[in-house]
C-alpha positions as CSV (number, residue, x, y, z in Angstrom):
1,X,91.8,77.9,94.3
2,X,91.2,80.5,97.2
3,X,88.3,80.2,99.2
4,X,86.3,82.5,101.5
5,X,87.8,85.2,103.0
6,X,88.9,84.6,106.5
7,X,90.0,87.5,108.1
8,X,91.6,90.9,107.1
9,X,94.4,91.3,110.0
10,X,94.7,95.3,111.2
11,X,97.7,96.1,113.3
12,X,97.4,98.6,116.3
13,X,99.3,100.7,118.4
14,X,97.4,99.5,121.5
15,X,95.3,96.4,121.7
16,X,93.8,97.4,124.7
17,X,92.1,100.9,122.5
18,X,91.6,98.9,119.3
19,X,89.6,96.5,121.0
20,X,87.3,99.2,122.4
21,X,86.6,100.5,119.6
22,X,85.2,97.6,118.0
23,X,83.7,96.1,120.8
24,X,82.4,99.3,122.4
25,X,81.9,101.8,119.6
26,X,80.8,99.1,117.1
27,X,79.3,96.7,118.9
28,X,81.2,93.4,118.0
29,X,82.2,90.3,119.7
30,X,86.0,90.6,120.5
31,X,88.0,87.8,121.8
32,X,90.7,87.9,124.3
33,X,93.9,88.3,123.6
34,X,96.4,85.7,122.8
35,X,100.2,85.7,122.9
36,X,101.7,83.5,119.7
37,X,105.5,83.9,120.7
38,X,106.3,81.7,117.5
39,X,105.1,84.5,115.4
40,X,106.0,87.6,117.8
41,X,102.2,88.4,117.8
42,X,99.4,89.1,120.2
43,X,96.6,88.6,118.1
44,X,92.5,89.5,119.0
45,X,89.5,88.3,116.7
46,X,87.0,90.4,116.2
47,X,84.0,88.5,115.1
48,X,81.5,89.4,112.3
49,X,78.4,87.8,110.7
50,X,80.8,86.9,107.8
51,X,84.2,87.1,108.4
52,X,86.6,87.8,111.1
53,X,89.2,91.0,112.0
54,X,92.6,90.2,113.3
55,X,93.9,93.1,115.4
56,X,97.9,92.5,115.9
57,X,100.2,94.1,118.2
58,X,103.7,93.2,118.4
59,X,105.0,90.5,120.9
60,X,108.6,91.8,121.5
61,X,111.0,94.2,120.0
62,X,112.3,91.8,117.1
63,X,108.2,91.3,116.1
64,X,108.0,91.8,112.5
65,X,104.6,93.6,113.0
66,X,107.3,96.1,115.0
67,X,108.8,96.8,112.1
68,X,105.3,97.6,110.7
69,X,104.3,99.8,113.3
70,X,107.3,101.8,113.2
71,X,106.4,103.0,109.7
72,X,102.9,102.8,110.2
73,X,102.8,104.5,113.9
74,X,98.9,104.9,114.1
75,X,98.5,100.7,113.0
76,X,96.9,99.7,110.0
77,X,95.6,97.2,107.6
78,X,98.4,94.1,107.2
79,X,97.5,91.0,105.3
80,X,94.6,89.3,103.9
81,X,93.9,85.7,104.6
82,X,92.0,83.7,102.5
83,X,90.9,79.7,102.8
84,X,92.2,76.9,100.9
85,X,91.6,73.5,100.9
86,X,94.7,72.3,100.4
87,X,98.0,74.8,101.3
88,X,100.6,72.1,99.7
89,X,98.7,71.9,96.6
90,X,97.8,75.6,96.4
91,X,101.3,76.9,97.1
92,X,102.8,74.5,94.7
93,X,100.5,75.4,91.9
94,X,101.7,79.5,92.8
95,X,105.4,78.7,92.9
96,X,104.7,76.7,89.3
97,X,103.0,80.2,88.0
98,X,106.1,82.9,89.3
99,X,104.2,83.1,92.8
100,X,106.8,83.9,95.9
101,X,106.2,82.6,99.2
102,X,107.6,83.9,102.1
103,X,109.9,82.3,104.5
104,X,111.1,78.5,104.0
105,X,107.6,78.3,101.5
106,X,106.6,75.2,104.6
107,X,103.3,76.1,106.0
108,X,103.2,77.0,110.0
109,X,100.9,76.6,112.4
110,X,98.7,80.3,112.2
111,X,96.3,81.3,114.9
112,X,93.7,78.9,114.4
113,X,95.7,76.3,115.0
114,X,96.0,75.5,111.2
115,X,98.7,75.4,108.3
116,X,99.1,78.8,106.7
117,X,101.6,80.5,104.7
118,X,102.3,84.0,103.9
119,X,102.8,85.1,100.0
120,X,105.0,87.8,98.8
121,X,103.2,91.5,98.7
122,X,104.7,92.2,95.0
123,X,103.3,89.7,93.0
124,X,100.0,90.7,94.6
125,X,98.9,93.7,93.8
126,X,100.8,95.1,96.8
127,X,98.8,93.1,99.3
128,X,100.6,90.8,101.8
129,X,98.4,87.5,101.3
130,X,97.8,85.0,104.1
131,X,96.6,81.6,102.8
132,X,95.0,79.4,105.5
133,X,93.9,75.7,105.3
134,X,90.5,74.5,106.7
């Protein structure tokens, strides 16, 4: 069912720093930043030969990545996103097998401008799980 993997998303304390340190220190293509108030993100992508790195910094004090960073003041790795080629049909078939999805289970428009939808942590292996249509 999943696909490639997209991007593993990293929060930060400080965009600004974080995307330094990948652009400067290790030398890779960083975009600019983008505000997606429907989500309470600012998100950069960090661009490698085979997948991508979402740095996240909250957008607001209600930003669930706030929450996040409160417990995790230094940032840190956040979810996993992985392609599917159809969300509908993939989330169905992990509802059908004990699979939780998070929120209203209706895929929302992510940062690429595409249906995604966010699966519960506990039911894998501890890992928030971002699944993204393409």
């Amino acid at each position: 069912m999943i696909g490639r993997l997209n991007h593993v998303a990293i929060v930060v304390p400080d965009l600004a720093v974080g995307s330094a340190i990948y652009r400067d220190m290790l030398g890779a293509k960083v975009s600019e930043s983008v505000n997606m108030p429907e989500h309470g993100v600012i998100t950069v992508f960090v661009e490698l030969p085979n997948t991508k790195i979402e740095l996240l910094h909250p957008l607001g004090d209600d930003s669930p990545i706030a929450k996040f960073l409160s417990r995790n003041p230094n940032g840190g790795m956040h979810h996993v996103c992985y392609e599917v080629a159809d969300i509908v049909a993939a989330r169905d078939k992990l509802i059908a097998a004990g699979a939780r999805v998070l929120g209203d289970a209706n895929p929302k428009i992510g940062a690429h401008n595409k249906p995604v939808l966010f699966l519960h942590p506990k039911d894998f292996c501890g890992t928030l799980i971002e699944l993204e249509q393409v």
